[in-house]
NUZAPA-565004 format. One line per field, with one value per residue (C-alpha): residue number from 1; x, y, z. Coordinates in Angstrom, 1 decimal, padded with zeros to 4 digits, always signed. Layout:
% residues N
k = (NUM  ...)
c1 = (X  ...)
c2 = (Y  ...)
c3 = (Z  ...)
//
This chain:
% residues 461
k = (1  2  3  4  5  6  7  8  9  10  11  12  13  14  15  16  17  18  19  20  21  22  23  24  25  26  27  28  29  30  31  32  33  34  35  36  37  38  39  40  41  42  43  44  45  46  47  48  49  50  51  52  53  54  55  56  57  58  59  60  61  62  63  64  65  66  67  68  69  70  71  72  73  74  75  76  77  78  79  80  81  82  83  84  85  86  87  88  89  90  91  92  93  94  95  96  97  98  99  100  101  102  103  104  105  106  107  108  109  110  111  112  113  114  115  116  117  118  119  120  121  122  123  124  125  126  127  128  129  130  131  132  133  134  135  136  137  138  139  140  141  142  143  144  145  146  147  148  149  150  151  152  153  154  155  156  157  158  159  160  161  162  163  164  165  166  167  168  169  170  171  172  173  174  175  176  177  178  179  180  181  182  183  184  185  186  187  188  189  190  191  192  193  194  195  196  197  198  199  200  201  202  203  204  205  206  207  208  209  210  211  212  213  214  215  216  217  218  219  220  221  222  223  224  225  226  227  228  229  230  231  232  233  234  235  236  237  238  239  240  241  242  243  244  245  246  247  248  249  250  251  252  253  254  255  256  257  258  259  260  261  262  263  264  265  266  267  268  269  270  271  272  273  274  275  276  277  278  279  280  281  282  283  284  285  286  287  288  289  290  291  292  293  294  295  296  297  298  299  300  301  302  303  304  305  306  307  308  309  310  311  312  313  314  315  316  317  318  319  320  321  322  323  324  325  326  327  328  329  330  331  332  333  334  335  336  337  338  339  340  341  342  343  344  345  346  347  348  349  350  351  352  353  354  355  356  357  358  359  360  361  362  363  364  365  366  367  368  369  370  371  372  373  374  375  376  377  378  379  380  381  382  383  384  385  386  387  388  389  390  391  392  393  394  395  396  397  398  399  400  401  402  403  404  405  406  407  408  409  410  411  412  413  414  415  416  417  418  419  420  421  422  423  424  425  426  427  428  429  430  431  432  433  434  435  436  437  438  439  440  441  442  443  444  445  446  447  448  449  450  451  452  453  454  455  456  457  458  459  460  461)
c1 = (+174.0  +172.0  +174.3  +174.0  +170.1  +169.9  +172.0  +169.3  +166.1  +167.7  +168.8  +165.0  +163.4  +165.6  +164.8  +160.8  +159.7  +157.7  +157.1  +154.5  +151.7  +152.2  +152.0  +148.6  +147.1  +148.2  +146.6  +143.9  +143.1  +144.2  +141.3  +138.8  +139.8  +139.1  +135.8  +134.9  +136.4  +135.7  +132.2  +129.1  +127.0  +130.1  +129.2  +131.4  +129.4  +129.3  +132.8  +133.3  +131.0  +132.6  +136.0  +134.7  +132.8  +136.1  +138.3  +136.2  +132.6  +130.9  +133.5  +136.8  +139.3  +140.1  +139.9  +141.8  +144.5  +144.8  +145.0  +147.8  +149.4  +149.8  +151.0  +153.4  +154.3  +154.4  +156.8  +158.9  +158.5  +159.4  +162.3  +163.9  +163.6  +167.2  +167.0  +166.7  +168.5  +171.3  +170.7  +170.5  +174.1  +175.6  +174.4  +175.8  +178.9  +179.5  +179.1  +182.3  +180.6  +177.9  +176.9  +177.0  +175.1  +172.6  +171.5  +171.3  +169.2  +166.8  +167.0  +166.0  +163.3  +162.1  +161.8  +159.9  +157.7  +156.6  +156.0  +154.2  +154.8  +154.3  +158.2  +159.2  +158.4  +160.2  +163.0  +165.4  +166.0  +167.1  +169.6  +170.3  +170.8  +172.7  +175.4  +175.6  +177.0  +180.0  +180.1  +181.5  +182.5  +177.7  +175.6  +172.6  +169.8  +170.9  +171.2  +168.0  +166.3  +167.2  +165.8  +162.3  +162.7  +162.0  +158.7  +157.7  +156.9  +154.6  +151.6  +152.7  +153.6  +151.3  +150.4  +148.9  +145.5  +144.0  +145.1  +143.6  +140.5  +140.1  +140.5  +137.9  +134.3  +133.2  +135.5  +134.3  +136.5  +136.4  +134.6  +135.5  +133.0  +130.5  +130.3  +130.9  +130.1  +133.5  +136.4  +140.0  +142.8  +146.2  +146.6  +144.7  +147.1  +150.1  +151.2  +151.5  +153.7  +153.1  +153.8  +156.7  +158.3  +158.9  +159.7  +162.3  +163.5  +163.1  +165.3  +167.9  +167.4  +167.6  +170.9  +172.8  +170.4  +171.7  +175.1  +175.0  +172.8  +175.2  +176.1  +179.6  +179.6  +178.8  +177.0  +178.3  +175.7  +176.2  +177.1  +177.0  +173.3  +172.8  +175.4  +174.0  +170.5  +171.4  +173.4  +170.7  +168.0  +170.9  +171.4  +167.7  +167.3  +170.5  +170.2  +166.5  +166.2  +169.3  +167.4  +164.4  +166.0  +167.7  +164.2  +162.3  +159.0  +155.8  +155.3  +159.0  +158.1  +155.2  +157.0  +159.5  +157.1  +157.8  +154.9  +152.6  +154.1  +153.5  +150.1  +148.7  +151.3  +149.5  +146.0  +147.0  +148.3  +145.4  +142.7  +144.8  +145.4  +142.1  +138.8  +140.7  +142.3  +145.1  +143.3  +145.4  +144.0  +145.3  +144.0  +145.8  +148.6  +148.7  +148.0  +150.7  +153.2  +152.3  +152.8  +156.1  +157.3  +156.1  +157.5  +161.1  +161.1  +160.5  +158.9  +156.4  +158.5  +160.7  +157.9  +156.5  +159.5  +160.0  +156.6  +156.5  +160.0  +158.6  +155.6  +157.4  +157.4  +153.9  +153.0  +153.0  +151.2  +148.4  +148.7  +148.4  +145.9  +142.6  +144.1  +143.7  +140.5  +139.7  +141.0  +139.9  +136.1  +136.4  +137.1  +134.0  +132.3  +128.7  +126.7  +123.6  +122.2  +122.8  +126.3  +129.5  +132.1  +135.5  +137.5  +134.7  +135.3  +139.0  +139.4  +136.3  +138.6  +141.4  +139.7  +136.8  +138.8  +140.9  +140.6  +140.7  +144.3  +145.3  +142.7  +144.9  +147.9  +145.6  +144.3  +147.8  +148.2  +145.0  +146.3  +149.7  +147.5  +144.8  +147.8  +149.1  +145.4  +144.4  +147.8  +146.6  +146.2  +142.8  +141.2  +142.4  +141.3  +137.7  +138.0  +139.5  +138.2  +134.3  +135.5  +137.9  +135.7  +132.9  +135.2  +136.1  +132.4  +131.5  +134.4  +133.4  +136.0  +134.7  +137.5  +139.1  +142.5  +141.4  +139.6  +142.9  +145.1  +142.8  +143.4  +147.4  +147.3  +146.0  +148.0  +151.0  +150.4  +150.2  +153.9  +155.2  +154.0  +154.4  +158.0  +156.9  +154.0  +155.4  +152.8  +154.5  +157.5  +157.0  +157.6  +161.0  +161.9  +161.2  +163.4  +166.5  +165.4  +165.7  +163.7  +161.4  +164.1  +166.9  +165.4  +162.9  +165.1  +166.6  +163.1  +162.1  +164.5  +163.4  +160.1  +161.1  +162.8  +159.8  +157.1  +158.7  +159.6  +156.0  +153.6  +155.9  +154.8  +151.4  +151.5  +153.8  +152.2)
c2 = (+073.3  +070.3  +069.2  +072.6  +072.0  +069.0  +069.8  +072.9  +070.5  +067.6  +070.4  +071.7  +068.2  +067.5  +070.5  +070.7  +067.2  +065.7  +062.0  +060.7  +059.5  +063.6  +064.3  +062.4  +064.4  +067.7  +066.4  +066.0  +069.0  +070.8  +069.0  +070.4  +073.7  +073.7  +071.9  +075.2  +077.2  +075.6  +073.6  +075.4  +074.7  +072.6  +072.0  +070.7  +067.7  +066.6  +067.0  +064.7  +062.1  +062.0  +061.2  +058.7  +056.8  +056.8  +055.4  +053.3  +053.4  +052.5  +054.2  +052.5  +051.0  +048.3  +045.7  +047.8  +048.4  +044.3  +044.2  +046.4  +045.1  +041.3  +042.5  +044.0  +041.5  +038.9  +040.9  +041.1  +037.4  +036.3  +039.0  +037.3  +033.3  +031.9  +032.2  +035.5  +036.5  +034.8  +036.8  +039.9  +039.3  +038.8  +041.8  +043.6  +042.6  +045.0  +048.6  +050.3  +053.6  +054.6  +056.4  +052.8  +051.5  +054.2  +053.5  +049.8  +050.1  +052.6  +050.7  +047.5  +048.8  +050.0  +047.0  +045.6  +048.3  +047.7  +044.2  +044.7  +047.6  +045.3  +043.7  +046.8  +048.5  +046.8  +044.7  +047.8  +048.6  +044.8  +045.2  +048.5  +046.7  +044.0  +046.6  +048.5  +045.6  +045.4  +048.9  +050.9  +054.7  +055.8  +057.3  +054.5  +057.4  +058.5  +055.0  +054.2  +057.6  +055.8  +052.3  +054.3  +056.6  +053.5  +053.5  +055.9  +054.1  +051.7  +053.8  +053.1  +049.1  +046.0  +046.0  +049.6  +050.0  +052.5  +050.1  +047.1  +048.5  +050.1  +046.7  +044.8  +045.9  +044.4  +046.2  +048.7  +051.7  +051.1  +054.5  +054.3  +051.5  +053.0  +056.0  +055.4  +051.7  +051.2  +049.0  +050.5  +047.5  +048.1  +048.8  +052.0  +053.0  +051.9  +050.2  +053.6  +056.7  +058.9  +056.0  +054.0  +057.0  +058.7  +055.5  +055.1  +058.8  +058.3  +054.9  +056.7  +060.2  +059.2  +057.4  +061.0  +063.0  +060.4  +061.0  +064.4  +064.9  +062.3  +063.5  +064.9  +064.8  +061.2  +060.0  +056.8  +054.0  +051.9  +048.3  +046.0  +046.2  +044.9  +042.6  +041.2  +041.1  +039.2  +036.8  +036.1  +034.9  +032.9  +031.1  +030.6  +028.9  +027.2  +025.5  +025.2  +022.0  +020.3  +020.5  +019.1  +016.4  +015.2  +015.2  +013.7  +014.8  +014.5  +018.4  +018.8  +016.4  +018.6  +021.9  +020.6  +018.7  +020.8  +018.4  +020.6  +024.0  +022.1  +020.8  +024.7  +025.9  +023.2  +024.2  +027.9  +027.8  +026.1  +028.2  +031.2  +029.7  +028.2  +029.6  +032.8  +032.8  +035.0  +037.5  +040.0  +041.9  +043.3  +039.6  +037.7  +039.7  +038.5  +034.6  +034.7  +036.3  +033.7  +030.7  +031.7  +032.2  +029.0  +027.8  +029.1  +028.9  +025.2  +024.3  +025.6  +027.0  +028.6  +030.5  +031.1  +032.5  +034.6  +036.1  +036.6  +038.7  +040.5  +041.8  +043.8  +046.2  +046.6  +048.1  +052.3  +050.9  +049.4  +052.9  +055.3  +053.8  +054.3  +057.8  +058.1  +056.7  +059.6  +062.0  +060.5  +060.2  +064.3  +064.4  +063.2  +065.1  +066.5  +068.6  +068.9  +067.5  +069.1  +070.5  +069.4  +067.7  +068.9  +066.5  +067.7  +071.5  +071.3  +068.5  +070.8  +074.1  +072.6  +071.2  +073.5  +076.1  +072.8  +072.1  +068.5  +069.1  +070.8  +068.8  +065.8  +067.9  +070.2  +066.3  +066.2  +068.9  +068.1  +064.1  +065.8  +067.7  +065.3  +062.7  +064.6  +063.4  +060.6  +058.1  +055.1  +054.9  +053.1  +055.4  +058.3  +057.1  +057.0  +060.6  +061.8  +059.9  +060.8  +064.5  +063.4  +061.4  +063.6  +066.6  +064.7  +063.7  +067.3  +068.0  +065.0  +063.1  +059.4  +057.1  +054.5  +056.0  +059.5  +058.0  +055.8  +059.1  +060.5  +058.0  +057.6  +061.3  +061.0  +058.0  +059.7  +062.2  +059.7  +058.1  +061.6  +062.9  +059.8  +060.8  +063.0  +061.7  +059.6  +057.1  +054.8  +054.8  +053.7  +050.5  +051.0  +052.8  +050.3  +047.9  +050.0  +051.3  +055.1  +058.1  +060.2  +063.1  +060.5  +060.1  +063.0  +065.7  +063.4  +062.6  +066.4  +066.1  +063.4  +064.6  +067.5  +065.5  +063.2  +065.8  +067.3  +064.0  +062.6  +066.4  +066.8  +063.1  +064.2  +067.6  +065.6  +062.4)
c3 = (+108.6  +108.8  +112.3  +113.7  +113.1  +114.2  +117.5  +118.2  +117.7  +120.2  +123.0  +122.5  +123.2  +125.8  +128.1  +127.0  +125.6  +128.3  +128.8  +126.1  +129.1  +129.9  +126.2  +125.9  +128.9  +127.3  +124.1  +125.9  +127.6  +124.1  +122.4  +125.5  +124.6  +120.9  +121.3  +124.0  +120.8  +117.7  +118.7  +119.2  +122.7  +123.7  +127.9  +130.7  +131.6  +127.8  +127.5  +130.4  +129.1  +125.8  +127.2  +129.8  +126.8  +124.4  +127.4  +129.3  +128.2  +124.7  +122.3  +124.2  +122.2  +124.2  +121.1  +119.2  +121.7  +122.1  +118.4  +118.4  +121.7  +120.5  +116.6  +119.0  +121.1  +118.3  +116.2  +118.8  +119.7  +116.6  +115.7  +119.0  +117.7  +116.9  +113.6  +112.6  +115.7  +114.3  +111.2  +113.3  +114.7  +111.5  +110.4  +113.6  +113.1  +109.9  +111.3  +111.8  +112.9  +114.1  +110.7  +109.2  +112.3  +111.9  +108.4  +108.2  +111.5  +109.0  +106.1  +107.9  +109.9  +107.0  +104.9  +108.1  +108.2  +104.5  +104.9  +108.0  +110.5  +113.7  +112.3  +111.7  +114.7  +116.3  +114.6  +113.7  +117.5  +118.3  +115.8  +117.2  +120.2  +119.0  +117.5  +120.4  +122.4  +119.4  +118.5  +121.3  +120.0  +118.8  +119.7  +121.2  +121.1  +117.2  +116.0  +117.7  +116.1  +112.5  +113.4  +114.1  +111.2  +109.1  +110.5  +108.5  +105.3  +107.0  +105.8  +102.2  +102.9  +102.5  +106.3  +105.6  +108.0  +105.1  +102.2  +104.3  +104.8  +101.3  +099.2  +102.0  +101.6  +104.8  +106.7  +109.3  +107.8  +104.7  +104.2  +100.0  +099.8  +102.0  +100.7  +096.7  +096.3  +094.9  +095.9  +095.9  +095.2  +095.6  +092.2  +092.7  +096.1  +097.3  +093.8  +091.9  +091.6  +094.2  +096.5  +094.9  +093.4  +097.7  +099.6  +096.9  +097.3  +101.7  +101.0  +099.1  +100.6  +104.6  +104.7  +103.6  +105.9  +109.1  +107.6  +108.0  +111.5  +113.3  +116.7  +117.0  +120.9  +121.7  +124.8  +126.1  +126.6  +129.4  +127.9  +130.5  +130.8  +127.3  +127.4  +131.7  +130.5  +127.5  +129.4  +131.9  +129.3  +127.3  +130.5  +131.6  +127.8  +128.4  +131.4  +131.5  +128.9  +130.5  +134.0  +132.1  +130.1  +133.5  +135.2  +132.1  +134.1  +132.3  +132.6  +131.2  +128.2  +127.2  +127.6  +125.1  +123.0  +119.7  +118.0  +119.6  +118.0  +114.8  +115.2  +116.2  +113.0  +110.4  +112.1  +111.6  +107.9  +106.8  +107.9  +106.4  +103.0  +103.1  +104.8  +104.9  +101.7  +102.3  +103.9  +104.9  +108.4  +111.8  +112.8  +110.0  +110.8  +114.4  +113.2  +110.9  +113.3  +116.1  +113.8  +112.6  +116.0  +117.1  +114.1  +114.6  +118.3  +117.8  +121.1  +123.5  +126.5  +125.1  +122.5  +126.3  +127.9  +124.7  +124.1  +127.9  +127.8  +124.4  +126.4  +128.6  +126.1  +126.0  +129.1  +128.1  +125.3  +127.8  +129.7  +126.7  +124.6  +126.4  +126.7  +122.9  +122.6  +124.9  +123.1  +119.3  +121.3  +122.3  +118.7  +117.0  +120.3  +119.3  +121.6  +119.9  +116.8  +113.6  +114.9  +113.3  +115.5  +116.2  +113.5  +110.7  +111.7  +111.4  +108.1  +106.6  +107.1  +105.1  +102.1  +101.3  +099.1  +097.3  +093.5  +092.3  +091.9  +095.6  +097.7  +098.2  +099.2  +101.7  +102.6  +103.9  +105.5  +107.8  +108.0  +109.8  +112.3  +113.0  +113.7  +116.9  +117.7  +116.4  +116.1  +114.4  +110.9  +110.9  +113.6  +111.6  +108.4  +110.4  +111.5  +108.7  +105.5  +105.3  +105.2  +102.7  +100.4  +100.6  +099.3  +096.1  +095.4  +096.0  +093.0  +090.9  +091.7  +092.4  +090.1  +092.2  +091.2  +092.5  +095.9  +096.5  +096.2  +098.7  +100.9  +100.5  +101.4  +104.5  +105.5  +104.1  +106.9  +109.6  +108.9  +108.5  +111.6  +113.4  +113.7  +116.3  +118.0  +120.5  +120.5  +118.4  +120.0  +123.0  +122.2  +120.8  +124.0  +126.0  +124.6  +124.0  +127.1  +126.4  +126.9  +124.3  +124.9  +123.4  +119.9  +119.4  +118.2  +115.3  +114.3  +114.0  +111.0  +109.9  +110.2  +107.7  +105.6  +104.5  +104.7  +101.7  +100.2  +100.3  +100.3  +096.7  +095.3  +095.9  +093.8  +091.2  +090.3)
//
């Protein structure tokens, strides 16, 4: 049943899924038409403005989309240093199947994605990668699917944008704090039941669903493009230092000076574990990424050749993001004072008949929709969490353990339905080098699979 499924939801996305930069411009133009619907006095021209301030003008998200661009990049840097690409192979070498290969790909994608979703964006598909160069008889676009399924636990992980910003009460979105006074601490979010209890059940759960969608008619992946590409930058890091050792220019001494790597790692270690304190941030997130690859790449051109390979990756990213600040700036588009924008009408629809039991499920359910919108969990805690905070004040809900549900459920909604979105994929795409089409219809079940898993925690616990 669940094959037969399966097959029916990949032939679908394969015949209608457009490519994501289309998907954001249909997004787009959907958002125009429920602001002409939804929004009252909603005019052309002020349409117009709103989406040239969100992706070039005052509301841009230019910083943002750097932030999320080097976390990126630096991942990816540093899941390609010898080291743990050594670690990588070994673990390639032990899928017999693609079934096998499928959910160790999951399973350590998602343990990235919980310590920080940058790493596990990213690190499942080079191992997908590296099996796909041993494993012959898979499926690349299946086993690729279950590396980006375990992206869907990030919300719930230590790298969480929501559980950042809610235990930081200087931060810009922490809307808890701004609103209540209060501080939520992990202890009040991702450290409780209705978190642990379904990325233990999605750990456990996942590995039989990818058992039993796995593809019966296998498409072959051409191998000798993994396999030539790979060969290329081994021999550019292989024969580079010998040509520089031979030289012993000045310029070659510095590029290999691996003093230098540990002068910036010292520099950067300190100010974390000091000024900083352990601070964990987007920001801290990049630092500490960027030291360990300097740190394991050892010395400064080859850190350089890797980051610059990494960042190939990154340019739909570039493309689409401005897109989205478009669309998350038609969003919070008002026409006229007094008049409730777009993300207030359509969060305020589907909490305003909730009880203090229902309204963080219902939260949910608006976190799912708003995320075909809004992709990124600290934008869409910005859209989504005034609405949501001021519903459970209005019930008399204001305990930090009630306040950090609230805001669980909406970033349980973004990992769920990032399954879909393709915003978040891109990335992976472009380094197994597949197409949305190739992956989306295993991540519809996927999708169905862990709405239930985590919209069931919430009604439980």
């Amino acid at each position: 049943m669940f094959a037969r499924l399966t097959n029916f939801f990949v032939r679908y996305m394969q015949k209608y899924m457009p490519d994501p930069y289309l998907f954001a411009i249909i997004l787009t133009l959907l958002v125009v038409v429920l602001n002409f619907w939804l929004v009252p006095q909603t005019t052309m021209s002020g349409v117009i403005n709103a989406w040239y301030q969100g992706v070039w003008g005052s509301q841009n998200i230019f910083t943002f989309a750097l932030q999320m661009t080097l976390i990126l990049v630096c991942g990816t840097t540093l899941a390609q240093a010898p080291l743990i690409k050594r670690g990588l192979e070994r673990l390639a070498a032990l899928p017999q199947n693609q079934v096998q290969a499928a959910i160790m790909c999951f399973l350590v994608g998602a343990v990235g994605s919980l310590i920080n979703w940058g790493l596990g964006l990213v690190i499942g598909t080079i191992l997908a990668k590296e099996i796909a160069k041993r494993l012959e008889h898979m499926d690349f676009g299946y086993v690729v699917a279950a590396a980006y399924m375990g992206f869907i636990v990030w919300t719930s992980g230590f790298s969480s944008s929501i559980v950042l910003a809610n235990a930081d009460p200087s931060s810009a979105l922490n809307i808890i704090y701004k609103m209540t006074k209060q501080t939520v601490g992990i202890e009040n979010d991702i450290l409780t039941l209705y978190n642990i209890v379904p990325v233990a059940l999605t750990l456990m759960v996942f590995p039989f669903m990818l058992k039993w969608i796995a593809p019966t008619d296998i498409k072959p992946i051409d191998r000798s493009v993994l396999l030539k590409a790979e060969t290329a930058a081994a021999s550019e890091l292989a024969l580079q230092p010998n040509q520089l050792n031979e030289s012993k220019t000045f310029a070659s001494r510095l590029e290999n000076a691996w003093i230098l790597n540990l002068i910036l790692v010292a520099a950067g270690f300190y100010q974390f574990f000091g000024p900083l304190k352990g601070a964990v941030t987007i920001n801290t997130m990049i630092l500490l990424f960027t030291l360990l690859g300097l740190l394991f790449h050892w010395t400064p051109i080859r850190y350089v050749r890797a980051f610059c390979e990494s960042a190939k990756a990154s340019g739909s990213l570039l493309l689409q993001y401005p897109l989205y600040g478009g669309i998350m700036a038609l969003m919070a588009y008002v026409p006229a004072k007094g008049i409730d924008p777009l993300q207030t009408v359509l969060a305020s629809e589907l909490v305003q008949a909730a009880t203090a039991y229902t309204l963080p499920f219902f939260n949910y359910i608006g976190s799912c929709i708003i995320t075909m919108f809004v992709p990124s969990g600290g934008g869409h805690w910005a859209v989504q969490g005034p609405v949501s905070i001021q519903a459970a004040m209005a019930l008399g809900q204001t305990s930090p353990e009630y306040l950090g549900k609230i805001s669980m459920s909406v970033a349980f909604g973004e990992g769920v339905f990032n399954m879909i979105q393709p915003f978040w994929a891109l990335p992976i795409l472009a380094l197994a080098g597949l197409t949305i089409r190739d992956i989306m219809g295993y991540c519809v079940m996927a999708l169905l699979f862990g709405f239930t898993i985590f919209g069931a925690a919430l009604l439980i616990f």
